[in-house]
DSSP file (Angstrom, degrees, kcal/mol; ACC not computed):
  #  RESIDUE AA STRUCTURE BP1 BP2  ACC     N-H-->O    O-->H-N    N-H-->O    O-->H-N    TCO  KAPPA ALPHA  PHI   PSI    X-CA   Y-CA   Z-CA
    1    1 A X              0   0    0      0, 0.0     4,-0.4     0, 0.0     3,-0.3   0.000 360.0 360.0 360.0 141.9 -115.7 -339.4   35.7
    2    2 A X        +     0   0    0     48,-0.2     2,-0.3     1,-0.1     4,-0.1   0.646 360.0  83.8 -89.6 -48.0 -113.9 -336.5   34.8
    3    3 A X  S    S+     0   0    0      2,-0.2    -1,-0.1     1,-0.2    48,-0.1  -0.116  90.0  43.9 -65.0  20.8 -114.4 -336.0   30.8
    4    4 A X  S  > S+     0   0    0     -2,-0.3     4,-0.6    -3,-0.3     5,-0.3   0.442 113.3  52.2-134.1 -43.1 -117.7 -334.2   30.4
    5    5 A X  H  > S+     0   0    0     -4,-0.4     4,-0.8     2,-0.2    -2,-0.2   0.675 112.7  43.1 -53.9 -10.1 -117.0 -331.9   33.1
    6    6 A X  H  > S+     0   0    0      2,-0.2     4,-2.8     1,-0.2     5,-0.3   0.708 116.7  49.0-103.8 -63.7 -113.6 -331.0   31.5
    7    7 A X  H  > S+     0   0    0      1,-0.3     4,-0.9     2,-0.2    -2,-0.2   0.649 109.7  52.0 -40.8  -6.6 -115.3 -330.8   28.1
    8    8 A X  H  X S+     0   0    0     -4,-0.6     4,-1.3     2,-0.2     5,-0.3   0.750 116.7  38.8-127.4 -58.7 -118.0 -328.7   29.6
    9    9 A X  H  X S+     0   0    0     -4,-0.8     4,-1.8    -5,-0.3    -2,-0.2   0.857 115.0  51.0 -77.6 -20.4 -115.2 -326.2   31.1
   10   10 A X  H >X S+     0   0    0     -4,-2.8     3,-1.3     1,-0.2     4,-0.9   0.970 108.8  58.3 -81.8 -67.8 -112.5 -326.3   27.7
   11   11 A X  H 3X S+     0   0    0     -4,-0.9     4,-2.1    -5,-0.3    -1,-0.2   0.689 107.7  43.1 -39.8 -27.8 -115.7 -325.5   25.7
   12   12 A X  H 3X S+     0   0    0     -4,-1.3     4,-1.0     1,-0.2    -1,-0.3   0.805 116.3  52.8 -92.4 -30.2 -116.3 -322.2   27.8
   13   13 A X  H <X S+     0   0    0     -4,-1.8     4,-0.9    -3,-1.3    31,-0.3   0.778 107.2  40.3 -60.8 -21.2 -113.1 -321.7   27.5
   14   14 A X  H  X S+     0   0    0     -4,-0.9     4,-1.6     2,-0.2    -2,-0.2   0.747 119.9  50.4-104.2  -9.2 -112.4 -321.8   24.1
   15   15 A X  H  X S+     0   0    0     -4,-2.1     4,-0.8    -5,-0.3    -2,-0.1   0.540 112.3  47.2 -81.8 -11.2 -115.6 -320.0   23.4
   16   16 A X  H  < S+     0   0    0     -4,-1.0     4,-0.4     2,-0.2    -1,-0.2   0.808 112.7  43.6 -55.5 -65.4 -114.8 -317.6   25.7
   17   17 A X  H >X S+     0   0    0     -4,-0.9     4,-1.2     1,-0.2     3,-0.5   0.732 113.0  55.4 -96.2 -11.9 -111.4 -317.0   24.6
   18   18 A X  H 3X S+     0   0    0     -4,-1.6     4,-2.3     1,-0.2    -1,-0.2   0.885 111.3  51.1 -68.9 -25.4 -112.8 -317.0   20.4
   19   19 A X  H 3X S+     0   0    0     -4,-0.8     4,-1.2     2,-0.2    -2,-0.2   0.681  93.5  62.0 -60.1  -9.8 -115.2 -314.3   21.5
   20   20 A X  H <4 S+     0   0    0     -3,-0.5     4,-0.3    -4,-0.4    -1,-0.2   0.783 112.0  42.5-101.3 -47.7 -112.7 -312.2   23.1
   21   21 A X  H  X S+     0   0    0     -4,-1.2     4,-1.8     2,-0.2    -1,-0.2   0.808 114.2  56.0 -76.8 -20.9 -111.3 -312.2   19.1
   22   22 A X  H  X S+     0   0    0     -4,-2.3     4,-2.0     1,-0.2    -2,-0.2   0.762 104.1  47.7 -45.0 -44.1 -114.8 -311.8   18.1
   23   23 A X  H  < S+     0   0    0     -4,-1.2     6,-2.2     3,-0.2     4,-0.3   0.518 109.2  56.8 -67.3 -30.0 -115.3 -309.0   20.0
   24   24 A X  H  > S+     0   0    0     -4,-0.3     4,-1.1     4,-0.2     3,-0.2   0.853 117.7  23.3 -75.1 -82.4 -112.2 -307.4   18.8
   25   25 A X  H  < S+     0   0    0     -4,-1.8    -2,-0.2     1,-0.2    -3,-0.2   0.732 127.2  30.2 -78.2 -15.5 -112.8 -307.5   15.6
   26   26 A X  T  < S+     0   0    0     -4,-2.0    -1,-0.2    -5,-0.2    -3,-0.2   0.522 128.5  40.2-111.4   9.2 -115.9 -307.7   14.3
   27   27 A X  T  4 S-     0   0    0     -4,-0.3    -2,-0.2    -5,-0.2    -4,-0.1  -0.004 105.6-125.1 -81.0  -2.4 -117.5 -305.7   17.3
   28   28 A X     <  +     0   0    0     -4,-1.1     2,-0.4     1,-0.2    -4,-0.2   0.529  49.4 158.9  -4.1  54.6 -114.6 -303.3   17.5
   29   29 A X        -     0   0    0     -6,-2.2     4,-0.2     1,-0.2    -1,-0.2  -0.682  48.4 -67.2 -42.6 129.1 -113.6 -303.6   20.9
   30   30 A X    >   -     0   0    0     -2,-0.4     3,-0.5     1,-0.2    -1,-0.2   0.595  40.4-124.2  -3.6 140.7 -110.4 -302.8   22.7
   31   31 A X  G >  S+     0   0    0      1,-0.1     3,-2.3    -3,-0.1     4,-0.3   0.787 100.9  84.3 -50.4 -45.7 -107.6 -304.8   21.7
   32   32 A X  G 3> S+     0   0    0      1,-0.3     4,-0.8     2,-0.2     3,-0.3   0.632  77.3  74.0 -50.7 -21.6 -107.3 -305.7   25.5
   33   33 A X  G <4 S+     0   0    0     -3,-0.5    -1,-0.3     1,-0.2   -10,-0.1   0.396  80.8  59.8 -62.5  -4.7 -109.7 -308.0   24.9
   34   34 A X  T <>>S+     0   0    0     -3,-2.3     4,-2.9     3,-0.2     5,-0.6   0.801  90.6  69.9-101.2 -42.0 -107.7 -310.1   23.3
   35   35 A X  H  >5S+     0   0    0      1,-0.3     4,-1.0    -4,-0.3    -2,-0.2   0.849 105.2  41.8 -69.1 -40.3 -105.2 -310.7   26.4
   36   36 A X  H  X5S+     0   0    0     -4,-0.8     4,-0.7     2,-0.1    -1,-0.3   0.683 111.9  55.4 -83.8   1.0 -108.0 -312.8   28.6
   37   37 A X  H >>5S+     0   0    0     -3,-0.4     4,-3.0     2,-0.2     3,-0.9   0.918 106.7  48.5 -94.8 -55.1 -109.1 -314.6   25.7
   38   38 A X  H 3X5S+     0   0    0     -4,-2.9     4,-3.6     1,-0.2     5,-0.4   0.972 112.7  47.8  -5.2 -75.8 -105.5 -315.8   25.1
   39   39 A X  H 3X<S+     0   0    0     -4,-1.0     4,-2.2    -5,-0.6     5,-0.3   0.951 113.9  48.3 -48.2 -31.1 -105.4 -316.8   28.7
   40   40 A X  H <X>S+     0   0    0     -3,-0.9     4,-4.3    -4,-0.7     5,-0.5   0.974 110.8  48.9 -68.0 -46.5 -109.0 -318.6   28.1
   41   41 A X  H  X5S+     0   0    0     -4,-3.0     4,-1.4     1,-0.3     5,-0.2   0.875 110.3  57.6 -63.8 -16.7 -107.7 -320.5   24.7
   42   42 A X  H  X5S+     0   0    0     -4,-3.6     4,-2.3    -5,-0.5     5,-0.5   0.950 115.7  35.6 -75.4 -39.1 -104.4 -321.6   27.0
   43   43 A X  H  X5S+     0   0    0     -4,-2.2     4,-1.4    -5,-0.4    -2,-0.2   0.873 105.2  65.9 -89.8 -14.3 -106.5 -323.1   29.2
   44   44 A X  H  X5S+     0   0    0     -4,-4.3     4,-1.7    -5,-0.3    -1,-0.2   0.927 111.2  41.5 -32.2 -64.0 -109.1 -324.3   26.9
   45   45 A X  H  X<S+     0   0    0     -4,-1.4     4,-0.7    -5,-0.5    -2,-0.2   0.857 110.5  52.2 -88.1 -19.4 -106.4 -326.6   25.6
   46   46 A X  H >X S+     0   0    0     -4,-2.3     3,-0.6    -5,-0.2     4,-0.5   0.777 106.4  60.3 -87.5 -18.2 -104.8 -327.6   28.9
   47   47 A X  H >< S+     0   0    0     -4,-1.4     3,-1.3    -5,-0.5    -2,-0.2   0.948  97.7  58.2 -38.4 -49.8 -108.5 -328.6   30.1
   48   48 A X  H >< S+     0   0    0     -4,-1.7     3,-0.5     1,-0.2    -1,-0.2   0.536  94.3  60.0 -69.2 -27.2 -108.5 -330.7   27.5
   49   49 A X  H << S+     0   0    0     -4,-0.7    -1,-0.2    -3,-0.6    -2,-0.1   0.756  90.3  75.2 -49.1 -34.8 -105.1 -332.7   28.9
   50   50 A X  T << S+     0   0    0     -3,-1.3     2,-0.7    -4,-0.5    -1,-0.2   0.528  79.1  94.6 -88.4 -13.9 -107.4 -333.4   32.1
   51   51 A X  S <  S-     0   0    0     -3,-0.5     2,-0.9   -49,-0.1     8,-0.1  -0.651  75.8-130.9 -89.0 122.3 -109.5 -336.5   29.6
   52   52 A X        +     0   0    0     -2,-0.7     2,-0.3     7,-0.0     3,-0.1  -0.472  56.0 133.1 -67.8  94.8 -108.3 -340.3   29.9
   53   53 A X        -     0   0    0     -2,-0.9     3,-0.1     1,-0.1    49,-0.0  -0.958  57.5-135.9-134.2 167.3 -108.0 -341.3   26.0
   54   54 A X  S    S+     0   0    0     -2,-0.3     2,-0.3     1,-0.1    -1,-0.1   0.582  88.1  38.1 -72.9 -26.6 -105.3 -343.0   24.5
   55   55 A X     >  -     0   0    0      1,-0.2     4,-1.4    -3,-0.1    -1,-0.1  -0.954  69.2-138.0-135.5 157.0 -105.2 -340.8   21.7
   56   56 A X  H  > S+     0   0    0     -2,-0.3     4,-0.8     2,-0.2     5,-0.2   0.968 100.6  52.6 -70.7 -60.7 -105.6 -337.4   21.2
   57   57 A X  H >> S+     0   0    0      2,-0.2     3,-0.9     3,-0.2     4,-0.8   0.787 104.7  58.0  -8.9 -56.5 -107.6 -337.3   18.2
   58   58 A X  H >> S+     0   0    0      1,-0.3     3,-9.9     2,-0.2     4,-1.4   0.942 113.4  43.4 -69.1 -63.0 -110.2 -339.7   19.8
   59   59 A X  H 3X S+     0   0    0     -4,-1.4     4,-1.9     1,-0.3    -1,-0.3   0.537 110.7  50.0 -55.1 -20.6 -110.5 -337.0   22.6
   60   60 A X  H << S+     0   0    0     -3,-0.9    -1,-0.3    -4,-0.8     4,-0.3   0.576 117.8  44.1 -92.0 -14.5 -110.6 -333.7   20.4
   61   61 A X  H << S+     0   0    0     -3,-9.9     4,-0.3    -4,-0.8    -2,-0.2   0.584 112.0  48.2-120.7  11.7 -113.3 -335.4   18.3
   62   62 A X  H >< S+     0   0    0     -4,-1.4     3,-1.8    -5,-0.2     4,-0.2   0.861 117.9  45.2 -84.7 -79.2 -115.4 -336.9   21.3
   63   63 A X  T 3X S+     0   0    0     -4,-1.9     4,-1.4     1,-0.3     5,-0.3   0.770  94.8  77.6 -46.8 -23.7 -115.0 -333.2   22.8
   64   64 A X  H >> S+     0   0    0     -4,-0.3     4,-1.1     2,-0.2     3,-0.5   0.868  95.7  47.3 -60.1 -47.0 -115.9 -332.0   19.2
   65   65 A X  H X4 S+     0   0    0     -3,-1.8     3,-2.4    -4,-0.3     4,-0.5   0.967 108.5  56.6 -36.0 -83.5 -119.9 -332.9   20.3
   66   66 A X  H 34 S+     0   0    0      1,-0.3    -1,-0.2    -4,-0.2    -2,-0.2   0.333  99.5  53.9 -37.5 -39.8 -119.5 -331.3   23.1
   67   67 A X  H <X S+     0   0    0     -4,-1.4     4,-1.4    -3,-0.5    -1,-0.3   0.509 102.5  58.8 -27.0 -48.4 -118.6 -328.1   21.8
   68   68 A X  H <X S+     0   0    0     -3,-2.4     4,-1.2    -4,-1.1    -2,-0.2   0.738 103.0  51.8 -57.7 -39.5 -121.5 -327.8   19.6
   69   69 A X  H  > S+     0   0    0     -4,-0.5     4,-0.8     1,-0.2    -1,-0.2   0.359 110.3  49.4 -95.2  -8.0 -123.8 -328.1   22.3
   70   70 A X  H  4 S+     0   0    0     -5,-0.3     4,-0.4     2,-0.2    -2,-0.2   0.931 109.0  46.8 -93.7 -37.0 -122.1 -325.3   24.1
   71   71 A X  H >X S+     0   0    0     -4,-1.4     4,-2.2     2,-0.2     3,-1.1   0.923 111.5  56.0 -70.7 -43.9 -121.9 -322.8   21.3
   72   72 A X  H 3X S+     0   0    0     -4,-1.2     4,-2.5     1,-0.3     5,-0.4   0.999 115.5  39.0 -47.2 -61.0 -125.9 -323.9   20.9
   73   73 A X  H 3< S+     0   0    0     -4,-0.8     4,-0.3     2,-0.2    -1,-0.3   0.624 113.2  56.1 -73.3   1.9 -126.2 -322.8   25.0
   74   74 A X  H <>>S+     0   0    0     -3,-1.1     5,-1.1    -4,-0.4     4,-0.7   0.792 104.0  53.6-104.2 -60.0 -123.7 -319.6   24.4
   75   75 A X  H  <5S+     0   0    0     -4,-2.2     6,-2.4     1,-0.3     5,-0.4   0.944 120.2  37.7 -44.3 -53.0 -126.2 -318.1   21.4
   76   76 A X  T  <5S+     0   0    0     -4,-2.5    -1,-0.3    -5,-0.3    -2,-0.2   0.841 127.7  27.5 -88.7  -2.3 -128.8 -318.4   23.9
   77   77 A X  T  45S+     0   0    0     -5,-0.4    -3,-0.2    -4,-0.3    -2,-0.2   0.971 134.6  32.3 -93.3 -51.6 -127.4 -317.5   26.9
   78   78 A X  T  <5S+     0   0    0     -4,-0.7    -3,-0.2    -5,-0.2    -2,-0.1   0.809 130.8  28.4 -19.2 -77.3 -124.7 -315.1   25.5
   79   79 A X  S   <S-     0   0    0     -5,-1.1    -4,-0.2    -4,-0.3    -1,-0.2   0.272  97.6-123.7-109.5 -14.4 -126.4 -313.7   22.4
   80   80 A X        +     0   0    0     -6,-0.5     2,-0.7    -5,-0.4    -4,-0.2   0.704  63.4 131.9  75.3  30.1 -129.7 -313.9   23.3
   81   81 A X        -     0   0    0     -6,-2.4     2,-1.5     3,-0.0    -1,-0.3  -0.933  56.6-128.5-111.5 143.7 -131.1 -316.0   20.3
   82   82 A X        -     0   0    0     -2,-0.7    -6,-0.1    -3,-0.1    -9,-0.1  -0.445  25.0-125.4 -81.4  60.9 -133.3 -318.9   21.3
   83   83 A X        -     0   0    0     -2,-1.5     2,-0.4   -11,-0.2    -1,-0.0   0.454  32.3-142.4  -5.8 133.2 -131.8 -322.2   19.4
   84   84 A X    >>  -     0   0    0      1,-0.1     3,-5.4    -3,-0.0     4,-0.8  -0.875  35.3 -75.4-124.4 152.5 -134.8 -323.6   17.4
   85   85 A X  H 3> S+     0   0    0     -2,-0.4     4,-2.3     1,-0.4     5,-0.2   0.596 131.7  57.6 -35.3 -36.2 -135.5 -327.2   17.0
   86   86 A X  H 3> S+     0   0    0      2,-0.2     4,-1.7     1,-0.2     5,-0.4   0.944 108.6  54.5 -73.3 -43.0 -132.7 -327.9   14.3
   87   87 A X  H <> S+     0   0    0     -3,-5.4     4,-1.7     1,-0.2     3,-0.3   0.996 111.1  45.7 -48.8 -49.2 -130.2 -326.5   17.2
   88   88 A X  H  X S+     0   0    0     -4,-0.8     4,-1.9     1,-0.2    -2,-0.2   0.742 119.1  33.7 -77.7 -21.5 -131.5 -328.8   19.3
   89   89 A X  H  X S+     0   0    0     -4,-2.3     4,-2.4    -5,-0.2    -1,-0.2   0.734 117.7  55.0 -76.3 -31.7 -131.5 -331.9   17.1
   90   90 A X  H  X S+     0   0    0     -4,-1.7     4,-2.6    -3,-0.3    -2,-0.2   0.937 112.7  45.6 -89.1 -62.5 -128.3 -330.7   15.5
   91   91 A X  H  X S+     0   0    0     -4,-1.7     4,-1.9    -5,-0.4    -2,-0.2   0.962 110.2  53.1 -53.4 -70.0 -126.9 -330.6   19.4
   92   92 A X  H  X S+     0   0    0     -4,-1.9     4,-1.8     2,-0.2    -1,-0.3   0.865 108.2  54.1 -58.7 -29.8 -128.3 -334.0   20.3
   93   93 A X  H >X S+     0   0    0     -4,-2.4     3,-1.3     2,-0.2     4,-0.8   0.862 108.9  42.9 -39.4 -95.7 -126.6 -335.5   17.2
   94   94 A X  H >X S+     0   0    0     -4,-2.6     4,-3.0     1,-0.3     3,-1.2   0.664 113.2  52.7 -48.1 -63.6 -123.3 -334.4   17.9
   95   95 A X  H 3X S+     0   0    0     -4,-1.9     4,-0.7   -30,-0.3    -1,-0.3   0.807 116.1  42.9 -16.5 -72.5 -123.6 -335.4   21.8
   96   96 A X  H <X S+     0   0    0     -4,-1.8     4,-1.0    -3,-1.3    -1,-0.2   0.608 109.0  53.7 -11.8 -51.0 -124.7 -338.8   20.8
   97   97 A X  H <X S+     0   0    0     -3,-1.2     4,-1.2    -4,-0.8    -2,-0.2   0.944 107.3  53.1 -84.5 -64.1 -122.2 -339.0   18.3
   98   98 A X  H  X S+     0   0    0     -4,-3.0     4,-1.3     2,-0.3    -2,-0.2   0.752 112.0  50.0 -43.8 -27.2 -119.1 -338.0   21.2
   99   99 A X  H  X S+     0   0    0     -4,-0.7     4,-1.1    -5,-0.3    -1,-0.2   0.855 104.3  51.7 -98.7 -38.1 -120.3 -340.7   23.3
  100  100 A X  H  < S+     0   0    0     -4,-1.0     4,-0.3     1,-0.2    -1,-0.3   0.733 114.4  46.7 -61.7 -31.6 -120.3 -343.0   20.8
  101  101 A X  H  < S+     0   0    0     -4,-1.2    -2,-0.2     2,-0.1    -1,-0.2   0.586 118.0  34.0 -59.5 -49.1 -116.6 -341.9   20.1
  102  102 A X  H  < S+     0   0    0     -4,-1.3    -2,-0.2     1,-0.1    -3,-0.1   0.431 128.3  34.8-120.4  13.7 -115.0 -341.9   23.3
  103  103 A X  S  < S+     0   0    0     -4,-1.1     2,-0.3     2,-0.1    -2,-0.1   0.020  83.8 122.5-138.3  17.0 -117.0 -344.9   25.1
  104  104 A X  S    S-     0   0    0     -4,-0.3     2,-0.1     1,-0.1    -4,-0.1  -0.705  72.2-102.1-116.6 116.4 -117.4 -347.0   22.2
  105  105 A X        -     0   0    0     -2,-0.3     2,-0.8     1,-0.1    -1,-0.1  -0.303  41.4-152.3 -67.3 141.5 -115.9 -350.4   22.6
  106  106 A X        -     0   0    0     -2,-0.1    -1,-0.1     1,-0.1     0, 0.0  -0.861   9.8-117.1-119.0 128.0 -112.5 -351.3   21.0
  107  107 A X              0   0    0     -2,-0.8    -1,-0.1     1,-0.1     0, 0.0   0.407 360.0 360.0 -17.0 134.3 -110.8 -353.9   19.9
  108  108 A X              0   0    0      0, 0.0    -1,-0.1     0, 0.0    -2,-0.0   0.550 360.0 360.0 -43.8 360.0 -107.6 -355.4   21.0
């Protein structure tokens, strides 16, 4: 299946391409930075095409889990703070919570 690996790649992408504005501005870095984080946040959202939903919504708020748990692994891999037990519960929520969302039986 296709949809946690594409959620796994949009999330580094879009976190990617908000640091890129992060970096800009509250970091002052180049401006130039801004031109591959564009490029990340277009493909961020065309990642996101690559998931089988019916609706879009469902799929932006199934990825929405997914996201959480990435920004949790970018603060420590990234940023060098060590997530502490409320990241990690916080994280398993939200996970939990996506699966439940985008695998979740529905009605006719």
């Amino acid at each position: 299946m296709l949809t946690y690996p594409a959620f796994a790649a949009a999330a580094l992408a879009e976190i990617a391409g908000c640091f890129a504005f992060w970096a800009w501005l509250r970091l002052d870095r180049s401006p130039w930075w801004l031109v591959p984080g564009m490029a990340s946040l277009a493909l961020f959202a065309s990642l996101l095409t690559l998931v089988e939903s019916g609706a879009a919504g469902r799929t932006y708020a199934a990825y929405g889990g997914i996201y959480v748990v990435a920004a949790i692994l970018w603060l420590w891999g990234f940023e060098g703070h060590r997530p502490d037990r409320w990241d990690i519960a916080g994280g398993l929520v939200c996970v939990l919570g996506s699966a439940l969302i985008l695998f979740g039986p529905r009605g006719a």
